[in-house]
N, C-alpha and C positions, 0 to 999 in steps of 0.2 A: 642983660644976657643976650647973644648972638642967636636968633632963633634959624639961624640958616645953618646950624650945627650940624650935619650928617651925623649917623649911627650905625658901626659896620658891627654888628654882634655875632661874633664865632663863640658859637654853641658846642661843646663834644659832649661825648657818654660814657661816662668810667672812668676818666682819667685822673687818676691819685693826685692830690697837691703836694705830695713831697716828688713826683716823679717827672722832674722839671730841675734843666742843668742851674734853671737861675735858683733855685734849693739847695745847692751844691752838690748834685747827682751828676756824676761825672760819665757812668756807664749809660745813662738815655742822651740823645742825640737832640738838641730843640733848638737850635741856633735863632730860628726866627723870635721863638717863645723870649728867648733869651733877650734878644736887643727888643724888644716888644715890653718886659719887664723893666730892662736898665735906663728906656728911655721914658721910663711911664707911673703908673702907680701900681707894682702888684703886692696886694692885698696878705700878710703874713697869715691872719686869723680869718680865716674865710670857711665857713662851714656847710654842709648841707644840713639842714636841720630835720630833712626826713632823710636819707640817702636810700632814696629808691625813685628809678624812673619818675612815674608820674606824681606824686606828692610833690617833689623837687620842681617838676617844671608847671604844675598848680600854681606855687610857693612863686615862682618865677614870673610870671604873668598874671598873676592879679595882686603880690606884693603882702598875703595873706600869710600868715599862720597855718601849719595843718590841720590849727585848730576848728579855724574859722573857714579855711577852704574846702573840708571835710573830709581829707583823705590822709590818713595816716600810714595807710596798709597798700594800697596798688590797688587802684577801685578802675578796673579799665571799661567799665562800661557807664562810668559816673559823670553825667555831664558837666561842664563848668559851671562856677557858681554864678549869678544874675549881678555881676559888679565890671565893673571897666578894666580891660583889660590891657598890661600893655603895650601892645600892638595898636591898641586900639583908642588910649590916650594920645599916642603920637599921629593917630588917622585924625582922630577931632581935633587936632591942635593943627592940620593942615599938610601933616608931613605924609610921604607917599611911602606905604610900609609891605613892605617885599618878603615872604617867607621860602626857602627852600630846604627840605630835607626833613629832618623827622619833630612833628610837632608834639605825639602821642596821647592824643584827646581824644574822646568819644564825643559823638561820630567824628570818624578821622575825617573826613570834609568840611568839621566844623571852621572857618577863619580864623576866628576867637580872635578878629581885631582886623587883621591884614586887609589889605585890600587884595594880593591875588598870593596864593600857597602853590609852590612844586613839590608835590610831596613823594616822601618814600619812608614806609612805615614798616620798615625791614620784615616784610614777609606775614603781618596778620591779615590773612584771607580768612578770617573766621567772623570778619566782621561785615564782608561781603562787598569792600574797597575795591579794585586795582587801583594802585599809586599810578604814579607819574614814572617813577622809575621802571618799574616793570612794564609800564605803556610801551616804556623810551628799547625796552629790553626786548619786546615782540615786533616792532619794527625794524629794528635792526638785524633780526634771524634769531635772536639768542632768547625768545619767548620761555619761561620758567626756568632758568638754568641757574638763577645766584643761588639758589643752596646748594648744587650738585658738585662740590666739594666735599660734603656731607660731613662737616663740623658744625656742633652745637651752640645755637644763640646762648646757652649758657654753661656750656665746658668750657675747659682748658686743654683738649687736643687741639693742632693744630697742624695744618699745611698751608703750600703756599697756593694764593688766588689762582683761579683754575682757568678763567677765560683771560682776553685780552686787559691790557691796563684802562683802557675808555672806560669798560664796564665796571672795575672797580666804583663799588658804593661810595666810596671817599671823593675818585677823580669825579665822577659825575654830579654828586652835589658841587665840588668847586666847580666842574664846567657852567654849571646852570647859574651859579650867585653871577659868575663874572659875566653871560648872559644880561641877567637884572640890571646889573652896574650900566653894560649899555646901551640898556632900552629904559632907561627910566627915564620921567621929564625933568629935563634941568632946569625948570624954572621951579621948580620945588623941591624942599630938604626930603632926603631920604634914611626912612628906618630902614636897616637889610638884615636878615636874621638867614645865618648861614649857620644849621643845624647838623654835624656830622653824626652818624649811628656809630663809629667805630670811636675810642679804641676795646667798645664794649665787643667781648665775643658776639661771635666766630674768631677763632683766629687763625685770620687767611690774610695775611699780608703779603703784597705784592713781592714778587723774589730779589727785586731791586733794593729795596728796605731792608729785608731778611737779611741781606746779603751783610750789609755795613754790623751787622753785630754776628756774625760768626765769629769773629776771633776776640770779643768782646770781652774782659774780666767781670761780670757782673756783680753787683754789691748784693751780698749773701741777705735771704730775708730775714725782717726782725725776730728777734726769740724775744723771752719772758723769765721771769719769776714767780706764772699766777699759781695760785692755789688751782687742783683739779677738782672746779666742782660742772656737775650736770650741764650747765645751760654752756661753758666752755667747749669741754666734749662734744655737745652736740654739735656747735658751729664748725668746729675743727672734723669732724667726721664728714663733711661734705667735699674737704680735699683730701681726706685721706686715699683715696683712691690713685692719686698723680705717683706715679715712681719719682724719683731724682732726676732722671732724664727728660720725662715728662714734664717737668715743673721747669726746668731752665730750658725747654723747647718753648712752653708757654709765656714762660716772662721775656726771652727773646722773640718771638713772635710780637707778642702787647706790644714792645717796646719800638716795634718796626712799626706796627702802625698808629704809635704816637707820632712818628718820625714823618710818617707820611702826610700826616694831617698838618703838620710845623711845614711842612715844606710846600705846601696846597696855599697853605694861609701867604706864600711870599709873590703865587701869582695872583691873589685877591687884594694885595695892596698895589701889585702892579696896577691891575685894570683900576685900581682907586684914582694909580697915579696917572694913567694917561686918558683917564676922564677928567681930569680937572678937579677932583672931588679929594685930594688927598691932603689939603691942607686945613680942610674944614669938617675934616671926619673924626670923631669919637671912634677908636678899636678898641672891642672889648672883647676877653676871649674868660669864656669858663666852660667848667663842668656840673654837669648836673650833682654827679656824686663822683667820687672813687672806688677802686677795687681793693680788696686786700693782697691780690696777688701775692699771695703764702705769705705774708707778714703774720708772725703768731700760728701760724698752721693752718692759714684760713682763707677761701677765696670770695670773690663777689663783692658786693655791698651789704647793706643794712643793717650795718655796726656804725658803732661812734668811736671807734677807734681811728687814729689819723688819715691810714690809708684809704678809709670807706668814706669819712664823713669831712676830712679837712677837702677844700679842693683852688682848685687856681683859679685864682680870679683876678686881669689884670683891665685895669683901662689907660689906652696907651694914644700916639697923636699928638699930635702939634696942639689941639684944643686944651690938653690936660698937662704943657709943661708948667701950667703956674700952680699945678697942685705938688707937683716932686718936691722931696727933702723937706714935705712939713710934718710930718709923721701920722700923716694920716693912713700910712701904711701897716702900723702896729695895728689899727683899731680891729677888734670881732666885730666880724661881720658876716650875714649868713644870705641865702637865695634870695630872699624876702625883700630883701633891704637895694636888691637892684633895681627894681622898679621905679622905689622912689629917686633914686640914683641918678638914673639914665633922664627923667624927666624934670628932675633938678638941673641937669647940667645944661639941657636944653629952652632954662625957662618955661615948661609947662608946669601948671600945679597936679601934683597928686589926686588923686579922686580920695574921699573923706571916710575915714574910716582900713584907711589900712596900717596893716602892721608894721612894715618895712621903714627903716630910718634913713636916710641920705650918709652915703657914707663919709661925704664930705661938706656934711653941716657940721652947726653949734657944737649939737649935741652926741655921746657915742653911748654904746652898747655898755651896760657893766655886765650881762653874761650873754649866753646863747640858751634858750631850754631846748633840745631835741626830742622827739619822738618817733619809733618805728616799729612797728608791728602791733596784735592784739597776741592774746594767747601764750601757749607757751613760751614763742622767742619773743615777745618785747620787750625791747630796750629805750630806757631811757638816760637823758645828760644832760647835764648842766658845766660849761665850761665858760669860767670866767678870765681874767687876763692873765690868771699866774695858775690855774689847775682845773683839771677838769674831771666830774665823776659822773662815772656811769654805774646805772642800777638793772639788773636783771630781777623783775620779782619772780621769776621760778626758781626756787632756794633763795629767795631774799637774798643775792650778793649784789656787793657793792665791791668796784674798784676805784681808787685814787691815783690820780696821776702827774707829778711837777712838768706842767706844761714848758717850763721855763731850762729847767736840769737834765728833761728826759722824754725830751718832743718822741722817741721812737717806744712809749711804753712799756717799757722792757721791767720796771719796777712799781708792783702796786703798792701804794704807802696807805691802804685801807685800816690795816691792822698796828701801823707803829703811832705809837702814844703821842708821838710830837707833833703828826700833825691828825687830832681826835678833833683840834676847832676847828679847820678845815673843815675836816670834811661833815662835821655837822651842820655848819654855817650852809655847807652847798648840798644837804640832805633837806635843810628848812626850805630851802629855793623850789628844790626839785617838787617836795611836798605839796608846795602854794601852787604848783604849776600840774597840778593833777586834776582829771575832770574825767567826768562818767563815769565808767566802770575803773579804772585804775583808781577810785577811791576805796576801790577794795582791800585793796592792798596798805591800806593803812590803821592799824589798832593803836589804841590810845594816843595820838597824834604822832605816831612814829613808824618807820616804812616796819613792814611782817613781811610781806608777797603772799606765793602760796606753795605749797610743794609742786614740786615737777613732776610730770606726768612717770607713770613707771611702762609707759608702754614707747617702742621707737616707733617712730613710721617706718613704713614699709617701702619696697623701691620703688621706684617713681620709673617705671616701660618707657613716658612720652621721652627720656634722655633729655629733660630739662628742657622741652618746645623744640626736640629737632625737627626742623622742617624736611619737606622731598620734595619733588618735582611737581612745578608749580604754572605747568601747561597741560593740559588745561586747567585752570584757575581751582584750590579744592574746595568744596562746598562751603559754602558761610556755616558757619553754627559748630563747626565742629567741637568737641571738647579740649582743653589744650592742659 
C-alpha cells in the first residue's frame, strides 16, 4: 500500500443523505458533491448510529461504539475516551494532520490527535474558549457580530448572512484549509480535516446562494401512514410552530447553504491541484448526522428515520478509482467504520479493540444497532440490508420499514402479518444489543418499555441556545 496517500476529509453538520443531486434530488444544487460521487465511491447505507453532534464525531475519531465511547446523549463536557484517536493514528504513522473548523470536544483545545487545530466552535463561550474564528473576527473590526442576525443555532427562522461573504463561517473555514494545503511540508503525507458547522442552523445563507433557489420547485416533504401515538407527537410538536411559508423559507435557506459548502469544496481541490497533492489525495466528504427538515412533521436530528440518521458519505480521487463498480457501495455502513477506513486505505493498522469495520475489506456489516437518547425520547434501531426497525420504549412502539420499496417511510409495516418474522427477527437484534438501563425495558425476554410521561415540558425562554453579542466575550459558566 502507497503510504504517501494524502487525506483531504470534508466534514459537514446536518446534512441529510438523501439531500444530494447524486440521490436523485433534483431541487438541491451539489454539482461538485455530484461528480465527487460519479467518479468515486458513495456509500448507499451509511448511517449515523447516534445522530447527534458529539456522540457521532466520538464514533468518528476513535472508531467506537456509543457504547464503548460513552456518550449516547450529547455529553458536552465529557472528555475523550484514553484510546488513539484518528487524527492521531495518522500522526504516529508519520502523516502531518491538520484540523480546521469545528472539532466539538471538551475542552475544545483539546487536539485529540492533530498536530495543529484552527478552530471555530460556533459561539460556546460557556466553556471559556475564544476560537480562532472570533480571534480572526476582532481583528478584523467585526469583534462579536456572527450572531447579530439573530437566528437560532437551533430553529428554522431564517435570513440572509448579515456581514460581508469573507466572514461567512463556511468561506472562512475553506479560506483557512486552503491556507493548510500551502503551508504544509511536502516532504510528508498529509491528514486535512476540513470541518464545516453549516448546513446546521442558523439559517443565514449568503444572498448569493439564497438567490439560485427562489424560483425553485421544491420536493414537497415526506408524509406517512403512522399510527398517532405519544412519543410521535411529541417529536412532531417541535415544528409545529413553522407556518407553510416558514418551513419553505427554511428548506430554501438549508438548501443554499448546502450549496455553498459543494461550491467551497471546488476551491479545496483546486488548491489540492495546484500544490501537487491532487493525484495522491483520498476526498472524503460526510455528515455527522442529518436533519429531518419537515420530513414526517419533524425537524432536527436524533431520530433514525432517513433524514436524521442516513447520511453522505463519499470517498472519491484518483487513489480510490480501483474501488468503483464493485459494489462495495451497497454495503451499511455507519461513522464508526471510517476510521478503520481511512487508515486501511493508507496502510496504517487500526489500534486493537475497536468497533469500526473497513468498508472496503473481506468482511461487511449484516446490520447497524443505533442508539439515541435516555429517558423519555430514546430511540433505538436496528437496520439491516432489506428493513429497518425502530423502537420508542415510551408506549413500547415499534415501527417497520422496507428499506428497499419505501426508502422515504411513508408505510409502517409493524402491524401487517406478513412481515411479523421480520420484524421479530430484528426485535431479537435489537434486544441482544441492550445494556444498562435499557434492560428495563424488557419482561419476560420481550421489548414492554414504559409508559410516557403524562406531563409536557414546558417552553424552553433560552430559544433553543440563541446566542447575542459576543463582545465582549460572555461569562464562561453560563447556563445554556
Amino acid at each position: 500500500m502507497d503510504r504517501q496517500r494524502n487525506v483531504l476529509f470534508i466534514c459537514v453538520d446536518e446534512w441529510p443523505g438523501n439531500l444530494v443531486g447524486y440521490r436523485g434530488r433534483t431541487d438541491v444544487m451539489t454539482p461538485t458533491l455530484d461528480f465527487l460521487a460519479a467518479n468515486g465511491v458513495a456509500m448507499e447505507n451509511a448511517y449515523s448510529e447516534c445522530p447527534v453532534c458529539i456522540p457521532a464525531r466520538r464514533s468518528l475519531m476513535t472508531g467506537l461504539s456509543p457504547h464503548h465511547h460513552g456518550d449516547r446523549v450529547y455529553s458536552d463536557r465529557m472528555t475523550m475516551p484514553d484510546v488513539q484517536t484518528l487524527a492521531g493514528a495518522f500522526r504516529d504513522a508519520g502523516w502531518q494532520t491538520m484540523a480546521v473548523g469545528k472539532l466539538h470536544v471538551y475542552p475544545q483545545r483539546d487536539r485529540i490527535g492533530f498536530d495543529d487545530v484552527v478552530l471555530l466552535e460556533e459561539g460556546r463561550c460557556e466553556f471559556g474558549v475564544m476560537d480562532d474564528y472570533e480571534t480572526w473576527l476582532g481583528e478584523r473590526g467585526q469583534a462579536g457580530r456572527q450572531f447579530m442576525h439573530g437566528m437560532g443555532n437551533n430553529t428554522y427562522y431564517t435570513r440572509p448572512w448579515h456581514m460581508d461573504e469573507d466572514s461567512h463561517e463556511t468561506s472562512w473555514v475553506t479560506r483557512e484549509m486552503m491556507r493548510q494545503i500551502a503551508r504544509r511540508d511536502p516532504t510528508r503525507p498529509a491528514f486535512l480535516f476540513a470541518s464545516y458547522t453549516y448546513p446546521h442552523p442558523p439559517l443565514v445563507p449568503l444572498q448569493t446562494f439564497l438567490d439560485k433557489y427562489h424560483d425553485v420547485e421544491l420536493q414537497a416533504p415526506l408524509g406517512d401512514d403512522w399510527d398517532d401515538e405519544w412519543v410521535i407527537r411529541r417529536f412532531r410538536s417541535i415544528a409545529s410552530c413553522y407556518s407553510p411559508r416558514e418551513v419553505d423559507a427554511a428548506r430554501r435557506a438549508f438548501m443554499a447553504q448546502c450549496t455553498h459548502i459543494d461550491y467551497s469544496i471546488r476551491m479545496l481541490i483546486g488548491s489540492l491541484r495546484e500544490h501537487g497533492m491532487l493525484d495522491d489525495t483520498i476526498m472524503v466528504f460526510m455528515s455527522d448526522h442529518g436533519d429531518m427538515l419537515f420530513d414526517h412533521g419533524m425537524v432536527a436530528k436524533r431520530l433514525f428515520y432517513e433524514s436524521s440518521a442516513s447520511i453522505p458519505l463519499i470517498f472519491s480521487g484518483k487513489p480510490m478509482q480501483e474501488y468503483r463498480n464493485r459494489g462495495f457501495e451497497h454495503r451499511l455502513c455507519c461513522v464508526q467504520d471510517v476510521m478503520p477506513t481511512l487508515l486501511d486505505l493508507c496502510g496504517i493498522r487500526s489500534p486493537e479493540g475497536i468497533d469500526g469495520m473497513p468498508v472496503f475489506g473481506d468482511h461487511k456489516r449484516e446490520y447497524i444497532y443505533g442508539e439515541i437518547s435516555e429517558g423519555p425520547l430514546a430511540t433505538r434501531m436496528v437496520r439491516d440490508e432489506h428493513h429497518k426497525l425502530i423502537y420508542y420504549p415510551a408506549g413500547n412502539v415499534t415501527q417497520l420499514f422496507d428499506m428497499e420499496g419505501d426508502r422515504g417511510e411513508e408505510h409502517d409495516l409493524s402491524r401487517d402479518k406478513a412481515f411479523a418474522g421480520v420484524k421479530e427477527a430484528l426485535e431479537k437484534k435489537l434486544v441482544d444489543n441492550l445494556y444498562g438501563d435499557d434492560l428495563n425495558w424488557i419482561r419476560d425476554g420481550r421489548l414492554a418499555g414504559f409508559e410516557p410521561p403524562e406531563k409536557e415540558p414546558g417552553p424552553d425562554f433560552g430559544l433553543l441556545n440563541q446566542r447575542g453579542l459576543h463582545w465582549p466575550p460572555p461569562p464562561a459558566g453560563y447556563a445554556h
